[in-house]
N, C-alpha and C positions, 0 to 999 in steps of 0.2 A: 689226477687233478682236473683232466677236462670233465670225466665223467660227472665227478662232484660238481663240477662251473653247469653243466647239461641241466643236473638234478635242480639244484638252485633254482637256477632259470625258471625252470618250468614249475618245478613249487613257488615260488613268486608269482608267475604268468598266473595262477589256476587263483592263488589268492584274491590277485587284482580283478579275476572277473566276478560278476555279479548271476548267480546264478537265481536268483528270487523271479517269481513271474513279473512281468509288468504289470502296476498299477493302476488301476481304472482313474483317471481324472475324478474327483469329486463334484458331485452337482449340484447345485444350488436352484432355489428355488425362491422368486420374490412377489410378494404380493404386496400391490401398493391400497392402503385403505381409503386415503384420503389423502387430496393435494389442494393445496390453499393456493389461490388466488385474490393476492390482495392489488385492487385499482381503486384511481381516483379516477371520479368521473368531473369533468368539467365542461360548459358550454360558457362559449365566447369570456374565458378565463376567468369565469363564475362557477364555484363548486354547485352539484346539482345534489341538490339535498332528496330527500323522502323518496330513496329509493328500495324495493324490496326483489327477492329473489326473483323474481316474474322477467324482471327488467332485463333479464340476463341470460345469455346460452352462450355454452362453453362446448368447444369442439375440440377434439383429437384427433389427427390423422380425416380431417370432413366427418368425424363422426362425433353428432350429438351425442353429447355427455348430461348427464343428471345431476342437477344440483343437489345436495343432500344437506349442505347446512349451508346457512346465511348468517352475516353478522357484519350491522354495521357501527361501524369505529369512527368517531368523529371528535377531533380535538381542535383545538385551537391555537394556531402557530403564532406567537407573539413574538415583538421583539428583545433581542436579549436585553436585561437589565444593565447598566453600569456597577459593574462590581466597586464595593467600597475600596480604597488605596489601602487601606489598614488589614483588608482581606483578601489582598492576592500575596502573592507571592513572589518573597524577595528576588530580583534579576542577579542573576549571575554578571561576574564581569566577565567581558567578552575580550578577546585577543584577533585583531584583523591585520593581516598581512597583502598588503596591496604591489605588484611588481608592476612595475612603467617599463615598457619599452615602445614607446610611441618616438615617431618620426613625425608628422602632424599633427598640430592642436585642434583640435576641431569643434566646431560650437556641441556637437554631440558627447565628446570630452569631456567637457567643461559640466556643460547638462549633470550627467552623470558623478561627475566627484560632488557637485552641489547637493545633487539628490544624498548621495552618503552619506554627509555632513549634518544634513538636513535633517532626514528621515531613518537614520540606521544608525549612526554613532552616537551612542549613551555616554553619560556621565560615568566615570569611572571604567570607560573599556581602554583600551590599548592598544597602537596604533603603531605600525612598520611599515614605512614605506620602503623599496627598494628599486632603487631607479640604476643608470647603467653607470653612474659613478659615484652616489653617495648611498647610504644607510639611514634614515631617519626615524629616531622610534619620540613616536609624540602620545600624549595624553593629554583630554578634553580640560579646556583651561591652562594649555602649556603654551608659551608661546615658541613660535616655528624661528626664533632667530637667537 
C-alpha cells in the first residue's frame, strides 16, 4: 500500500512539473507616424487669427521636431439656442427624500430649503420629509396642514 501511495506521489509530482523550455517574452515594436497637436492661440483673450506652420516649433525631450502637416480649424462658438418646449423632452417625475435632524435653525437653513422649493422641486415630483418625530410625504400644490 505505501509503495503504491510512493508511486502515486511521484507520478503526480512529474505531472505537475512543467517540463517545456521557457518562453522568450515577445517583442514589440512601435512607430509613431504622426502626433497632433491641437492649440488655440490667443493674445489678450483675442483669438490670433492668420496663422501658418512657420509660427510654430514643437519640441520633444529639447529636441526640435519637424512640422509635417499644418491645418487650420477655425469655427465659431455661438450661443446655445433656446430649444422649443414642444421639443425637449418630457421630465420625469422625481421622488425627494429629505431627513432633518437639526438642533439649530439657522438663516443658512432656511436659505437652503428656500433655494429647493425655489429652484429644484417641479411640478409633479414627490416629496418626504423625515424629521425626528413625524413622517411627511407632500406634493407640489398639497397643502402642509
Amino acid at each position: 500500500m505505501k509503495k503504491s501511495s510512493a508511486i502515486l506521489f511521484v507520478f503526480f509530482f512529474l505531472l505537475s512539473q512543467n517540463f517545456s523550455p521557457p518562453q522568450e517574452k515577445p517583442k514589440q515594436e512601435v512607430t509613431v507616424i504622426a502626433v497632433e497637436v491641437p492649440v488655440r492661440v490667443l493674445q489678450k483673450g483675442q483669438v490670433v487669427k492668420d496663422l501658418n506652420k512657420e509660427d510654430f516649433e514643437v519640441f520633444e525631450n529639447g529636441i526640435k521636431q519637424n512640422i509635417t502637416a499644418f491645418e487650420v480649424v477655425s469655427r465659431r462658438i455661438s450661443l446655445a439656442q433656446e430649444i422649443p418646449q414642444e421639443a425637449k423632452a418630457p421630465q420625469k417625475n422625481r421622488i425627494f427624500i429629505l431627513i432633518f435632524n437639526i438642533f439649530d435653525y439657522t438663516e443658512p437653513v432656511g436659505e437652503a430649503i428656500d433655494y429647493f422649493f425655489k429652484d429644484i422641486f417641479r411640478p409633479h415630483d414627490q416629496l418626504i420629509i423625515l424629521t425626528e418625530d413625524r413622517v411627511l410625504n407632500i406634493e407640489k400644490g398639497q397643502s402642509l396642514v
